[in-house]
C-alpha positions in Angstrom: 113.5 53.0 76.2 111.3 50.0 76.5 112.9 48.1 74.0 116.1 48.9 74.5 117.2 45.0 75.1 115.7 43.6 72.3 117.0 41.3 69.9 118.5 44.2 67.6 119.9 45.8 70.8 121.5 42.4 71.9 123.3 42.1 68.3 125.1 45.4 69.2 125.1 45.1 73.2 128.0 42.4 73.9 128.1 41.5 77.4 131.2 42.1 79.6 132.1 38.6 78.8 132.7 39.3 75.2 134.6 42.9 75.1 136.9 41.2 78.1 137.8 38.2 76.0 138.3 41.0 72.6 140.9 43.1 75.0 142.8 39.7 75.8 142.8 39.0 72.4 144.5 42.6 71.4 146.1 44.7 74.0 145.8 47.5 71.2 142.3 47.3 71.6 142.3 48.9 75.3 144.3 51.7 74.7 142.2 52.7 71.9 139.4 52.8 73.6 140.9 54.3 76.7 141.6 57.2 74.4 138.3 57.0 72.5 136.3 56.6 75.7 138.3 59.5 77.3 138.2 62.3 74.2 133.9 61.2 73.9 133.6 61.8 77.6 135.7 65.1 77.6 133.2 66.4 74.8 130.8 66.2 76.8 132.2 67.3 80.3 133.5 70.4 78.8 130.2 71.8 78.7 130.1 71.3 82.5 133.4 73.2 82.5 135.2 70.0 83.6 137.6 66.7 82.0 139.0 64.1 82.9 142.4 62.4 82.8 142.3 59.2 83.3 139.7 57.2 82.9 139.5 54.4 85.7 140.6 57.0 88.3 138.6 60.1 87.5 135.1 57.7 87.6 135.5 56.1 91.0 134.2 58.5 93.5 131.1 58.7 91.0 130.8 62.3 90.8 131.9 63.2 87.5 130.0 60.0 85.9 126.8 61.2 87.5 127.7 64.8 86.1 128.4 63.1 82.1 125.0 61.2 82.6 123.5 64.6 83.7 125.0 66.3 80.4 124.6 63.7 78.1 120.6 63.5 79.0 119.4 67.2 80.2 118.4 65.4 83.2 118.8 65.7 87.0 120.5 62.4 88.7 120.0 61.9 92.7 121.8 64.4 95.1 125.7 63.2 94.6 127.3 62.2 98.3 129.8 64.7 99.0 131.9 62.3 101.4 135.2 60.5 100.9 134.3 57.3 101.9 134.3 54.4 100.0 130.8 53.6 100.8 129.9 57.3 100.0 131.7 56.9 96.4 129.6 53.5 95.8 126.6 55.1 96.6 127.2 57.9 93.6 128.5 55.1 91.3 125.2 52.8 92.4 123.1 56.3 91.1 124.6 56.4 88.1 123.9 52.9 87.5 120.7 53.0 88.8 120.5 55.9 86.3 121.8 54.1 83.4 119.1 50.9 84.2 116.5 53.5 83.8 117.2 54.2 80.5 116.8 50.2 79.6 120.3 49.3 79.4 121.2 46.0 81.1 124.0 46.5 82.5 125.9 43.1 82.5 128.4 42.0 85.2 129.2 45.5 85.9 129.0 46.6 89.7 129.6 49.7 91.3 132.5 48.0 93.5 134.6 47.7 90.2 134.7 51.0 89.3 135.5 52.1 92.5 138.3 49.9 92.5 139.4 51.1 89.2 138.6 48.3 87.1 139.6 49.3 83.8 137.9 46.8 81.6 134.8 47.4 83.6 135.1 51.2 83.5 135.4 50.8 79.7 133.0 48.2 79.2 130.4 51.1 81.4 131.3 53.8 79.2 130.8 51.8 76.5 127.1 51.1 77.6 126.2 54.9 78.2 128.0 55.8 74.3 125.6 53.3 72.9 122.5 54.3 75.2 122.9 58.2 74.2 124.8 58.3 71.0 124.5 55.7 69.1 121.2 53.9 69.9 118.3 56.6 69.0 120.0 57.4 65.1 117.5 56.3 62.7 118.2 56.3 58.9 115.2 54.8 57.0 114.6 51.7 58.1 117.3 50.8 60.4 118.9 52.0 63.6 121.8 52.3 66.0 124.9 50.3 64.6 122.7 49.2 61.9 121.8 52.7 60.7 125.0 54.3 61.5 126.8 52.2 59.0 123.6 53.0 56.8 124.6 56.6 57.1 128.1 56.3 56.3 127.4 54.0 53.4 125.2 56.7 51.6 127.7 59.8 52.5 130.8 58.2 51.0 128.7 56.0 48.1 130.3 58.0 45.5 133.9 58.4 46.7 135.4 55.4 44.4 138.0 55.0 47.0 135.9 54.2 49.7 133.7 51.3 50.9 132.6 51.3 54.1 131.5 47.8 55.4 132.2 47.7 58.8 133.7 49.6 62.1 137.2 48.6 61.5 139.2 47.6 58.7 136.9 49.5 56.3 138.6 52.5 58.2 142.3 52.1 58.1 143.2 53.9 55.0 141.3 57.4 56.1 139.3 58.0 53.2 136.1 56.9 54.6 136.5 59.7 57.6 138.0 62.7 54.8 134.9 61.5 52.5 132.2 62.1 55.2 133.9 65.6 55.8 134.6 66.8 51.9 130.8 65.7 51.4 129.1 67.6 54.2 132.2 70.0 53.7 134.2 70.2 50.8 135.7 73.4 50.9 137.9 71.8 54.0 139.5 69.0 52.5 141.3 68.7 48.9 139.9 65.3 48.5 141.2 65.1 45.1 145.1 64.8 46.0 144.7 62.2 49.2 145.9 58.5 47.9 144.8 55.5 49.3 148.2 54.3 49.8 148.9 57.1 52.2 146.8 56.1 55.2 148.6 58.3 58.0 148.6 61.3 56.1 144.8 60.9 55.0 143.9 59.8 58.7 145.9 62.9 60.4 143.9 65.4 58.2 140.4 64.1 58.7 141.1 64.2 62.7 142.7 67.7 62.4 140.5 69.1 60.1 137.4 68.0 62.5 138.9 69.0 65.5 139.7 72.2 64.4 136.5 73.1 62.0 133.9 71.0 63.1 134.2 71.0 66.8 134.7 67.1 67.0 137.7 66.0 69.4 140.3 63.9 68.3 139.8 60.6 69.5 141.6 58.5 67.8 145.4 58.3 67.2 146.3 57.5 63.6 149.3 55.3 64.4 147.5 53.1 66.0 144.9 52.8 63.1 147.6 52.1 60.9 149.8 49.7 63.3 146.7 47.6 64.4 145.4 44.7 62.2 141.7 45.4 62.9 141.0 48.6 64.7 138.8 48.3 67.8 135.4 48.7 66.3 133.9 50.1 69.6 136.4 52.9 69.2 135.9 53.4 65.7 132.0 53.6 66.3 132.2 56.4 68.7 134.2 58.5 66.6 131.9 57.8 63.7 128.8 58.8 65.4 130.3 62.2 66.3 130.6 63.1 63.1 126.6 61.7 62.2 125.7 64.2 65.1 128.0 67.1 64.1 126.2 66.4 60.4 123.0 64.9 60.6 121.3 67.8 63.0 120.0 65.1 64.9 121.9 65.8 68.0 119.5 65.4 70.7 121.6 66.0 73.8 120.8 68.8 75.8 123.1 72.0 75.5 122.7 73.3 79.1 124.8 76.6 79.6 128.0 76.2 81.6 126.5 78.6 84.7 123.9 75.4 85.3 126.4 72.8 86.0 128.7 75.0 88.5 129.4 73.6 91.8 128.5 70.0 91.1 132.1 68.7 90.8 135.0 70.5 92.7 
């Protein structure tokens, strides 16, 4: 997208300099995302009849990040290398990149050597770029967009849930109304929303993730002790989780649905 590093796009785009110093800051933070990152990335790689495990390992030969970008976007990436050299695994990471670039993102401070090192922080910070390219980026409520219109949309589902006021991707989280209001309003007949208390914040969390896991397709990807245990969830994680459920709702899912048969033999 041509304007994809605008100024709006820079508010929400921290460069690798800012999410390292925020992971410093709260070692919570990482293992949130790595199990964010993972579970969004898993959603999608399913389709391809693949996963992954771990994130900064399963990444570094490139093949499986060029088969996500090739998922999340319905489009063809360059022919993978099928070698095992390191110089044939930077070459697959370099095209996903390359891929990535394409699609406006400025890709700050990250190189393909990283990843194929392993680099967590710089596998997380890529991820991270490729969720807000292709999920979160291109929502549009009214007047606003990406983080900006997300945080629109959750503000009008939950408005008249008196428990709930959602005015950011972390803290406004914690207690687990916000998530079981956006499900009881699209669909009530799966929560009781009625007998949740505020004051009951693993419970309420543990029933919005099972309930969307189980009935709305959406993977659990975030752990609700670590909600509750951190001070200020990590807001990159929360985000993610959020938009799933925009797409699950909204019926604005753009992503192509390719059937399973299309994607054999590109990962072994």
């Amino acid at each position: 997208m041509d304007h994809y590093d605008s100024q709006q796009t820079n508010d929400y785009m921290q460069p690798e300099e800012d999410w390292d110093r925020d992971l410093l800051l709260d070692p919570a933070w990482e293992k949130q995302q790595r199990k964010t990152f993972t579970a969004w990335c898993n959603s999608h790689l399913r389709k391809a009849g693949t996963q992954i495990e771990n994130i900064e390992e399963d990444f570094r030969d490139g093949l499986k990040l060029m088969l996500l970008l090739e998922v999340i976007s319905g489009e063809r990436l360059a022919k993978p290398e099928r070698g095992k050299m390191r110089v044939h695994k930077i070459s697959n990471v370099n095209k996903a990149l390359d891929f990535i670039a394409s699609k406006g993102v400025k890709l700050v401070s990250i190189g393909a050597e990283e990843i194929v090192d392993g680099n967590v922080k710089m596998t997380l910070g890529m991820i991270w770029t490729i969720i807000l390219r292709f999920a979160i980026q291109d929502i549009s409520v009214e007047e606003t967009s990406a983080k900006e219109g997300l945080l629109l949309w959750c503000q009008r589902k939950t408005a008249p849930y008196k428990n709930v006021n959602i005015q950011n991707f972390h803290i406004s989280w914690k207690d687990g109304l916000g998530f079981c209001a956006l499900i009881h309003r699209h669909r009530p007949e799966l929560i009781d929303y009625g007998k949740l208390r505020k004051d009951d914040p693993l419970t309420n969390l543990n029933t919005a993730f099972d309930v969307a896991e189980k009935y709305l397709d959406i993977p659990k990807m975030l752990d609700a002790e670590d909600i509750v245990g951190t001070a200020r969830p990590d807001e990159k994680a929360i985000m993610t989780y959020v938009s799933s459920f925009y797409h699950a709702f909204s019926g604005a899912q753009k992503m192509c649905r390719h059937a399973k048969a299309g994607w054999e033999g590109r990962v072994t």
